[in-house]
N, C-alpha and C positions, 0 to 999 in steps of 0.2 A: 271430737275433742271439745270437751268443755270452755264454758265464756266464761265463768266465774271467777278469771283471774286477768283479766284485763281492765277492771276497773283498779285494781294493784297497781299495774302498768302504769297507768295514767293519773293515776291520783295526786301524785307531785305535779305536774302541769298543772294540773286543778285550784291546787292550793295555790302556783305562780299565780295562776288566771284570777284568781278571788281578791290578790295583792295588788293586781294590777288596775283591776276595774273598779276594787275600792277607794281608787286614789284619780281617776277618771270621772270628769264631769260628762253628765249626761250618757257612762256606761249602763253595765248590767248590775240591777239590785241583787246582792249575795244572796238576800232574803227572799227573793222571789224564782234562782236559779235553783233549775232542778239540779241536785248532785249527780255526777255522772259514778259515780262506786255504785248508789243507789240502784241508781237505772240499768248498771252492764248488772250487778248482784241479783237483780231482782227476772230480768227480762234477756240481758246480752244486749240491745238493741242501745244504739246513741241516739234516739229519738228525744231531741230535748234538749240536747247541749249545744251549750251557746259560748261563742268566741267574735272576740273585735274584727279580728283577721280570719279570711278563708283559710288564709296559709296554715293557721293554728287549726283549724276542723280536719286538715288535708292530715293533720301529721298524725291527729289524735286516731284517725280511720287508719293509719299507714304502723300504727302501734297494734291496733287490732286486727288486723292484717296477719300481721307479724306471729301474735300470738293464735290464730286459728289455721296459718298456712296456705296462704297465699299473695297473689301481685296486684296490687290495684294500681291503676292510670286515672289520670281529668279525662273526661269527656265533655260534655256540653254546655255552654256559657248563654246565659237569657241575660238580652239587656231591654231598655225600654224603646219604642218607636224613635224618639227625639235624638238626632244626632249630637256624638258625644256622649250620650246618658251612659253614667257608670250601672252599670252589671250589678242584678240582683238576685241569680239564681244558678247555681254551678250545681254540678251531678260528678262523683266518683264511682267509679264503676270496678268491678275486677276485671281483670287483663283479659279472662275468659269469655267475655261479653261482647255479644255480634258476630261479625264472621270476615274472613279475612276479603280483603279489596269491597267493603263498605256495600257489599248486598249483589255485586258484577257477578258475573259469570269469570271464575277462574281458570284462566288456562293451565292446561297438563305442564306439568316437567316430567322432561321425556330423556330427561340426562344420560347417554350409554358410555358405557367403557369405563366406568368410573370417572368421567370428567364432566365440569360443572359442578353444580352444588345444588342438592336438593334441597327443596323448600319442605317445613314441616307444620302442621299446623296446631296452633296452639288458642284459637278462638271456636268454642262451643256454642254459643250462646245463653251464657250463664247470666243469670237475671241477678247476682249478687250487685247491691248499688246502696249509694248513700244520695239524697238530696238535702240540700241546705238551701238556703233563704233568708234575705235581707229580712229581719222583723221590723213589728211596727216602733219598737224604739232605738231601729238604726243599726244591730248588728245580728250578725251571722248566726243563726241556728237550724240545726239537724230538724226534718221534718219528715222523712222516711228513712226505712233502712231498712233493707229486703236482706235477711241473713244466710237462705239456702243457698248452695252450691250445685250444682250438676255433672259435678268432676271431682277425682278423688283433690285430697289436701296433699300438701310438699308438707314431709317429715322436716323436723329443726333443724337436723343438720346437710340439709341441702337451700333451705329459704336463702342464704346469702345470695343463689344464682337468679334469685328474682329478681325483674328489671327498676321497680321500687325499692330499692333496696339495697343496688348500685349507683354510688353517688363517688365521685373523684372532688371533693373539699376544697375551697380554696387555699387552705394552708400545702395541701394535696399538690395543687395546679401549680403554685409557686415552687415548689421541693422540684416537679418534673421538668419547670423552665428552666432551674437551678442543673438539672442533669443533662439537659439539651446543652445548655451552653458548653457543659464539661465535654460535651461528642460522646457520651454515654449511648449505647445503643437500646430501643422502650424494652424491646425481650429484658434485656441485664438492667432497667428502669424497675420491669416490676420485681424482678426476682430479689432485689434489693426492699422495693417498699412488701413482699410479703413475708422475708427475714425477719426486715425490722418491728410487721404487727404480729408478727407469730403462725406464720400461715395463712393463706389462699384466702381460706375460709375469714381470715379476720381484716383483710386488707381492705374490705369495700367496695373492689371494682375488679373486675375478672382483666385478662390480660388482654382480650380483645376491647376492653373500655379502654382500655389504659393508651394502645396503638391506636385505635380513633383518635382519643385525645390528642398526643404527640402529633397525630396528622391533620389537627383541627387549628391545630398554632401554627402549623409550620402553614397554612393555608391562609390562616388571618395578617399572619406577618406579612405576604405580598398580595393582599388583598387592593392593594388601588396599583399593581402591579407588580412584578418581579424587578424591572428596569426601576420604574418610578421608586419603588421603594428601598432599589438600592444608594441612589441619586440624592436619596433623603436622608436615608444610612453618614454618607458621605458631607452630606450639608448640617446634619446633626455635630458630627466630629471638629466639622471646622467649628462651628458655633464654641464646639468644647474647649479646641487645641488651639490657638491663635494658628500657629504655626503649621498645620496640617493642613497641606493642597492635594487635588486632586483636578482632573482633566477630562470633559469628556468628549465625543466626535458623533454623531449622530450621521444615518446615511439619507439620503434624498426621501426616505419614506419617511422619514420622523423616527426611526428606530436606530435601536441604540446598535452602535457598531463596535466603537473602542473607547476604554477609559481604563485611567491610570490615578493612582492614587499614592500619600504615603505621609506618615507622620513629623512631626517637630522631632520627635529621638531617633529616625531615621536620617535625618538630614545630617544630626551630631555622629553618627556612624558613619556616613558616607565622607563626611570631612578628617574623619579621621584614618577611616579603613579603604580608601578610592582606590587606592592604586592596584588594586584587582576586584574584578566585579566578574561574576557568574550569572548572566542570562541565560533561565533553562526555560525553554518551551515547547518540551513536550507532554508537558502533563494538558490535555485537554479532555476531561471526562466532567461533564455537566448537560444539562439536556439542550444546550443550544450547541453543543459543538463548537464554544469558544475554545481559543488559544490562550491557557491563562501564564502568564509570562511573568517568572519572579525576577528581579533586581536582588543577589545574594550575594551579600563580600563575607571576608575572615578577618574576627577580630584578635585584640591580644592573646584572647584564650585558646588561637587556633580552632575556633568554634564557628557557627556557621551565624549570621547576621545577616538579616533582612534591611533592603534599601528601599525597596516600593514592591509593586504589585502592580498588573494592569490584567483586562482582558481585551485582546482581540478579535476582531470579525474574519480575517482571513492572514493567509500567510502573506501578502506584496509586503513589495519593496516601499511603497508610499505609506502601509500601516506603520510598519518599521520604523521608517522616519518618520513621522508623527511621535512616535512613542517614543523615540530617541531627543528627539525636540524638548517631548514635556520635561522627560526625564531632566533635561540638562537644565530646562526653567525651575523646576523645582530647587534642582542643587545649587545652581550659579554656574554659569558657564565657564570661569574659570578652572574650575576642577574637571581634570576628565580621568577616567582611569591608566594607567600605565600599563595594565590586560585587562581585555576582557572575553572571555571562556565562553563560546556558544556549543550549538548541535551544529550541523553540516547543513543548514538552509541557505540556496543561494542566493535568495532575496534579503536576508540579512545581511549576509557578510557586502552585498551593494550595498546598504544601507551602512552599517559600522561604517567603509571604505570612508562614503561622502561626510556622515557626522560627525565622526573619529578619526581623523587624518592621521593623527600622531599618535596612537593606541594601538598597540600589538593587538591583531585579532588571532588567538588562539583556537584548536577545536578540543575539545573536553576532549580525554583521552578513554573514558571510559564508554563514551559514544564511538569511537572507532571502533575500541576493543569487542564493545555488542553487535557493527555493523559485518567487522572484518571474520567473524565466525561464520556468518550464513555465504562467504565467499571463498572461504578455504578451501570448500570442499573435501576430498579427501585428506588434506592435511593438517586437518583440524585434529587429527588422533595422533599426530606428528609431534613428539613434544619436542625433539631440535629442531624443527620449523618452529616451533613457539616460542623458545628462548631464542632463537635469532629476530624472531618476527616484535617480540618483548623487549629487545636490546635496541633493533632500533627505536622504539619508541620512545623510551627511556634510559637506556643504560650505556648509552655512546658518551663522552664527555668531549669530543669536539668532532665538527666538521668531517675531516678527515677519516678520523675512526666508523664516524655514521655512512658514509661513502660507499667506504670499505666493504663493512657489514651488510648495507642491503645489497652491493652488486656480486658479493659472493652467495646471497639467501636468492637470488634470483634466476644465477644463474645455476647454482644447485638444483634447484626445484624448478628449473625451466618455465619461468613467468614471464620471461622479455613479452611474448606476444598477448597478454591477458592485462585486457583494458582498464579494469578495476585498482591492481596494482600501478598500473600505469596513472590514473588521475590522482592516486594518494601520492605517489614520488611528487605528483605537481604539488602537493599543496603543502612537502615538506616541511617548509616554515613555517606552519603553522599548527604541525603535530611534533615533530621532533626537540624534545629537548634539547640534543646536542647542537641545536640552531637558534635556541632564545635562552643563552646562559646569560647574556649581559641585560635581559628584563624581568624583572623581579614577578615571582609566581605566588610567593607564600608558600610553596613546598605542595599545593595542592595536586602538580602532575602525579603524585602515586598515586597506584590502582585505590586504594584503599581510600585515600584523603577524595578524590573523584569520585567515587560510588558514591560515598556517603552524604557529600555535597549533593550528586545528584537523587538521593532518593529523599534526602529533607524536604525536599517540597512535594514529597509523594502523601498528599491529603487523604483523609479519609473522606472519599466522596463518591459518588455512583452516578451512572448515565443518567440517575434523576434529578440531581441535584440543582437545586436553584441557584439564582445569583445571590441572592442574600443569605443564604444557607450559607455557599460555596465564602462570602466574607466572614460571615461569624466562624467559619471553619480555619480561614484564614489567620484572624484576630486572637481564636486559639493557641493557632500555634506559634506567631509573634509572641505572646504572654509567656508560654513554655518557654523559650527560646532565651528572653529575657531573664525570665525569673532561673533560669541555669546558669545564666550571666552573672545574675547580681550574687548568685551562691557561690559562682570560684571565685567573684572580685571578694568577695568574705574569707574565703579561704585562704589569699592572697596576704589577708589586713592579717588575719590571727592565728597565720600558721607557719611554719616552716618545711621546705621539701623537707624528705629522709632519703639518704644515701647509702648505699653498702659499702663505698667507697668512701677514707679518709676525706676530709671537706677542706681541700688544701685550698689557698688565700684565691688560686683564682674561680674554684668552685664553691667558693665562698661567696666572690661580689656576684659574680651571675645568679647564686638565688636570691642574691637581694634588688638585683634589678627586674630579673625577666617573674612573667608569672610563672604558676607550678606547670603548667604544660609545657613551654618553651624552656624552662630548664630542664625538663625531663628528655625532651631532644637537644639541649646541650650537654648535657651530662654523657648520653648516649657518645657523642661525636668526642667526648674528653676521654668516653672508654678505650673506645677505637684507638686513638691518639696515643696512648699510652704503651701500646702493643705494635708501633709503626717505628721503622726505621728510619731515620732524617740525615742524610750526608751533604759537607758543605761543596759544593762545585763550584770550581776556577772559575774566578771574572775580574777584572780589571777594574770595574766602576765599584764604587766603596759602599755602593747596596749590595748585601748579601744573596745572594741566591742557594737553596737547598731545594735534594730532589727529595721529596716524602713518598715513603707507598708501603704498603700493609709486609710482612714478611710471608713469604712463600707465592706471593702474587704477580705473575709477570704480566708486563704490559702496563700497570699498572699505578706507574710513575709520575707524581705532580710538581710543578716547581712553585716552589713558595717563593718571593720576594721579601726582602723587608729591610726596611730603613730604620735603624734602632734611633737613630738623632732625632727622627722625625715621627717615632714611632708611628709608621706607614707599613702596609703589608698588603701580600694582593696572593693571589691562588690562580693558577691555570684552572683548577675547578669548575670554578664560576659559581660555588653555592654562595658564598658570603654576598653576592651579585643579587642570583636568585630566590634565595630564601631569608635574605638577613641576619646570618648568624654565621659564626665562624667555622669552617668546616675544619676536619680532627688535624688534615696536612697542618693549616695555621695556630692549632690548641698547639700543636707535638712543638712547631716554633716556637710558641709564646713561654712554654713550658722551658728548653732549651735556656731561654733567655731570662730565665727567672721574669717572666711578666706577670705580677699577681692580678693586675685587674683590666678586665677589658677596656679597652681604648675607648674614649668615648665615639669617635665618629663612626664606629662600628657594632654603635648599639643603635639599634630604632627603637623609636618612641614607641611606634606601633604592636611592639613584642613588649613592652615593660607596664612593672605593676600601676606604673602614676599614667599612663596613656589619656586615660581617660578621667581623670583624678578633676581637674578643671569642669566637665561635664557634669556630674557629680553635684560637685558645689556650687555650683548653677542653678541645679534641677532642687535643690534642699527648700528652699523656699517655697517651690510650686508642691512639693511631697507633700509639705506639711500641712499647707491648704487644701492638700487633696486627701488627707487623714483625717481634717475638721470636718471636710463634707464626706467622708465615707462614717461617720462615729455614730452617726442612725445606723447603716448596715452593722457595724460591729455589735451596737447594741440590741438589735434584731437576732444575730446569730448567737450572741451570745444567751439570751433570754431563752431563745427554742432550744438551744440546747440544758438549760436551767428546768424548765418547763419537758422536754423530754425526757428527762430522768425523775423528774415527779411522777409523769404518769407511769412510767413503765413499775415506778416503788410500788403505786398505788392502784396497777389495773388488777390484783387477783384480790385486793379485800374491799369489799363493798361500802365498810363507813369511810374507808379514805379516801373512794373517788364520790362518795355525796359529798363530803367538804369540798372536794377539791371544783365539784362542778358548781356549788356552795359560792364557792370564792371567785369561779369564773362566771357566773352571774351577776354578783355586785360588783365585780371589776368591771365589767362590759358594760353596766347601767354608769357607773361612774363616766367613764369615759366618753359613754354619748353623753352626759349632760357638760361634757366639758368640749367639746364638740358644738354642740348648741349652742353656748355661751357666747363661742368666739366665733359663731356663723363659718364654720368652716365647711364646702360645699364640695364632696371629694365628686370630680368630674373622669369619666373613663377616659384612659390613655387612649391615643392613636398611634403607631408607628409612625405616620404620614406626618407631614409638617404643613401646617396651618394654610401656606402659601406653594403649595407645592405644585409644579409641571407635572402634568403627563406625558409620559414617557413610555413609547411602544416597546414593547419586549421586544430583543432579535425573533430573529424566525427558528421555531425549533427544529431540533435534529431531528431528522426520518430514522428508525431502527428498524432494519427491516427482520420482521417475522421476529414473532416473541416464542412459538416452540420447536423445536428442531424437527420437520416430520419430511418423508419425502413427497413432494411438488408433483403434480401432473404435466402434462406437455403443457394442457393452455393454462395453469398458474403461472409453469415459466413464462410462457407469452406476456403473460397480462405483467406480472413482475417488470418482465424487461423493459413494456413497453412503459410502465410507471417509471422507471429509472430514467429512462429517454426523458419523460415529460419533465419530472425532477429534475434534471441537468440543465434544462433548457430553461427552467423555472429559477435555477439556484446554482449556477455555474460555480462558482465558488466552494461549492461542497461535493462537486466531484472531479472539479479540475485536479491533475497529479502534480503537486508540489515538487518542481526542480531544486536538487540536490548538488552539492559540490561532492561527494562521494555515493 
């Protein structure tokens, strides 16, 4: 392949270089520098050319590279004897030169069965090289250049796979931190940045660059620790939020064991939405085999809301209460919830017992519904054993009826003597609805409203996950969370439900008080209501009683009460109890009675569109301040997107991107001299904070065996006996956590 066209290449640097050191005291005389078009036209060789900067000889060799087909690397750096003395002799060499492990005798790879990964080799000892040299008036010039090859050249359209040649940009680095944050996976990282350059071949950095990358940050981020650097994570926030506390527990070795955390707008949640809280912890998948434990209530939107966050070192009863402590410092002890929704851990519900005196502990019903399948056994294919089994869970409306139901499911199906059924009747009160109608749930015992709660805190995260990963993962989806918040509180401001139903006066005020979700389950309960029959029954006392129930439904009969003087109503139901809204028995009355608008004592704040109206106007101040200091970011995003649409106008015609790099030339000179002016010194960020502790990571998780293969007699020995050792090393991580079911 001909040189004759690499002095073209480079001819523009040339002419920068000539502007630059004409304006350069004690540079290079233009008059006395050999032309490099000259030198490549004449000979191909850059013997002669002379630059301020190494960096600029390294680029002008990585052009001609370029243009003849192949990879050059730095090799070797000459300084002077005197310590400190700057370097005045660097060597660039092609990637072909020498030979692999620096002159050693290589060992074989001996890889069978297709596993492992063979090594290939790709150093010949090709003499292709450039040397430079400090001259005697202070700058950088080419002083050999050895042009043969002893290997064939890479055709042009394979050079992108050169390792010169692959470079990840800092405008690059920053778009992929931007995607990290998002939980963007690097695979769907690159396949997005080679869309956006037009292919593989145009992107810069193949996809194995790109997953280093991604693995090179997530590495720097806990670089003065995983613990330490969450700890600083956490001391950064408060610095930011006045109001953000968090808590941590350290064990006898210095390592971190438990800590809890939670923000100023989670506090305004929990003051508002307390009276049920959902403690789920069984998500623990991170590489320490913590217990990551969410604080999650239900706000007006019947949406799910984040209260805190913690991680713990083990399941006891003394984490527990520690975490229930901070929990409660955080809040203010006055507040406690009215339920709170666990799994079946016995070391909790001792814990709830002593912290929570007064607080229904409930167990998630969709944690039964998941335990009680693997104990059916055969009758798990039984669907009247599941609607009876379903009923009691849920669909008894008192005492009595739930009684009923399971001693008739029991003794049908012959359970009296099967222990499992046995310890759930124990813990009735704390699964059956027809036993906690008179404390308010939010309506989350349905299967449906339960699942869902329970897989929201279902993260995207893997056995490897770090602890600072596992919180940005966190922070994520609090922001999701939020930002779907602040969409129905919009919704709320500038829209109105639609009905298929006439919007009679009292499904009228209901959509002006409740938001669109909560009207949409009163509207439901007004349908019902409409299609129910209501008779008034004999009583002496001058409060009315009526028995309500669906037509064609037996058994199925409630008595409504209601005081028309004092407009006062009550329901054997127990939904208006349990869920805070009117169930269809008390609409069909209210309807009866010509009552166009719900009574006030039987509206919650916590279901209507102003709940949080006061919070709001609160936060408007600190928003605003936080929009002046976000208006660099804004103007940042908005410019690269300004700036990305020019280039992409102007990358297929060759005079519009000389202008355009034209313009990003004296823009980038403007700017360092205004830079210089104002002594502005930009210093590299740390995650780490100035004054920060060391903090020992927990002990990681053991996994045992990473490929499925079968074990001989003495692996299992040796296995076991590791397990033994482990256990005795780490009791905690193989003790069996005692359960209430």
């Amino acid at each position: 392949m001909s040189l004759d066209n690499v002095g073209e290449i480079i001819n523009l640097e040339n002419e920068l270089e000539d502007d630059v050191q004409a304006e350069t005291h004690g540079g290079v005389d233009s008059n006395e520098t050999l032309h490099i078009n000259e030198v490549i036209e004449e000979s191909g060789s850059l013997v002669g050319v002379v630059a301020e900067k190494w960096e600029e000889l390294y680029e002008i060799y990585k052009r001609h590279s370029q243009e003849i087909g192949f990879s050059i690397r730095k090799s070797g750096v000459r300084r002077a004897d005197a310590p400190g003395a700057p370097e005045f002799e660097r060597y660039f060499v092609c990637s072909c030169e020498g030979q692999h492990g620096n002159g050693k005798k290589a060992k074989p790879n001996l890889a069978t069965n297709g596993q492992g990964k063979k090594n290939v080799m790709t150093r010949c000892f090709c003499k292709a090289n450039v040397r430079i040299q400090v001259n005697t008036k202070g700058v950088w010039e080419v002083l050999s250049h050895t042009l043969e090859h002893n290997h064939p050249l890479t055709p042009p359209q394979w050079q992108h796979h050169h390792r010169s040649e692959r470079k990840i940009t800092d405008a690059e680095g920053e778009f992929i931190e931007v995607m990290i944050e998002a939980m963007v996976p690097p695979t769907v990282q690159y396949r997005i940045a080679s869309k956006t350059a037009g292919g593989d071949d145009l992107v810069g950095h193949t996809k194995r660059d790109h997953i280093n990358f991604v693995h090179r940050l997530k590495m720097k981020s806990i670089e003065g620790g995983d613990a330490s650097t969450l700890i600083n994570l956490l001391t950064s926030r408060q610095a930011e939020d006045p109001g953000f506390f968090f808590r941590v527990q350290f064990g006898e070795d210095g390592r971190l064991c438990n800590v809890f955390w939670r923000d100023s707008m989670m506090k305004e949640d929990y003051l508002l939405y307390h009276d049920v809280v959902i403690f789920d912890t069984t998500y623990r998948t991170n590489r320490y085999n913590l217990i990551c434990g969410a604080f999650v209530g239900i706000n007006n939107h019947w949406s799910n809301v984040m209260f805190g966050f913690a991680f713990l070192a083990n399941e006891r009863q003394e984490s527990f209460e520690w975490l229930f402590n901070a929990f409660n410092e955080s809040m203010g002890l006055d507040t406690v919830p009215v339920s709170i929704f666990t799994d079946q851990d016995l070391a909790m519900n001792n814990a709830i017992e002593k912290i929570y005196p007064t607080t229904r502990h409930r167990l998630c019903q969709w944690h039964i519904q998941q335990n009680a399948i693997s104990h059916f056994g055969l009758l798990k294919h039984d669907r009247t054993f599941q609607n009876a089994f379903n009923k009691c869970l849920n669909g008894c409306y008192n005492e009595n009826e739930f009684e009923e139901t399971w001693s008739k499911m029991i003794s049908d199906y012959g359970l009296q003597k099967n222990e499992w059924f046995q310890r759930l009747y124990g813990l009735k009160h704390k699964w059956s609805t027809a036993l906690n109608k008179y404390y308010f749930s939010a309506g989350i015992l349905s299967s449906q409203r339960s699942e869902s709660t329970n897989h929201a805190i279902g993260f995207q995260a893997t056995k490897t996950t770090s602890l600072t990963e596992f919180y940005h993962i966190y922070e994520g989806t609090v922001k999701r969370w939020r930002s779907e918040e602040e969409r129905k509180e919009f919704n709320c401001i500038r829209s109105a439900p639609t009905s298929a139903y006439p919007l009679v006066d009292l499904l009228q005020h209901a959509s002006q008080v409740y938001t669109l979700e909560l009207y949409s389950l009163f509207e439901k309960e007004f349908v019902v209501a409409m299609g129910t029959r209501a008779v008034l029954l004999p009583t002496e006392d001058p409060i009315l009683v009526y028995g309500v129930d669906p037509p064609g439904v037996s058994g199925s009969t409630h008595h409504v009460t209601f005081d028309a003087a004092n407009m006062m109503v009550d329901c054997s139901c127990r939904k208006i109890q349990e869920m805070g809204i009117p169930c269809f028995h008390i609409i069909r009355v209210f309807h009866m009675h010509s009552v166009f608008e719900i009574p006030t004592r039987y509206i919650l704040r916590r279901w209507t569109k102003f709940a949080k109206r006061e919070v709001w106007s609160r936060l408007l101040p600190n928003d605003m301040r936080r929009a002046v200091a976000n208006g660099s970011l804004n103007w940042r995003r908005s410019l690269m997107t300004k700036l990305y649409n020019l280039i992409t106008k102007c990358q297929n015609e060759p005079e519009a991107r000389t202008i355009v790099d034209k313009l990003y030339t004296t823009a980038n000179d403007e700017v360092q001299k205004l830079f210089k002016a104002k002594l502005i010194i930009e210093e590299p960020s740390s995650d780490l904070a100035p004054n920060s502790t060391t903090v020992l990571d927990p002990l990681r998780s053991v996994t045992k065996g990473r490929r499925k293969r079968k074990e001989s007699s003495i692996g299992k020995k040796k296995s076991a006996k590791k397990s033994q050792q482990n256990a005795a090393t780490h009791p905690q991580l193989y003790t069996p956590i005692p359960r209430l079911l």
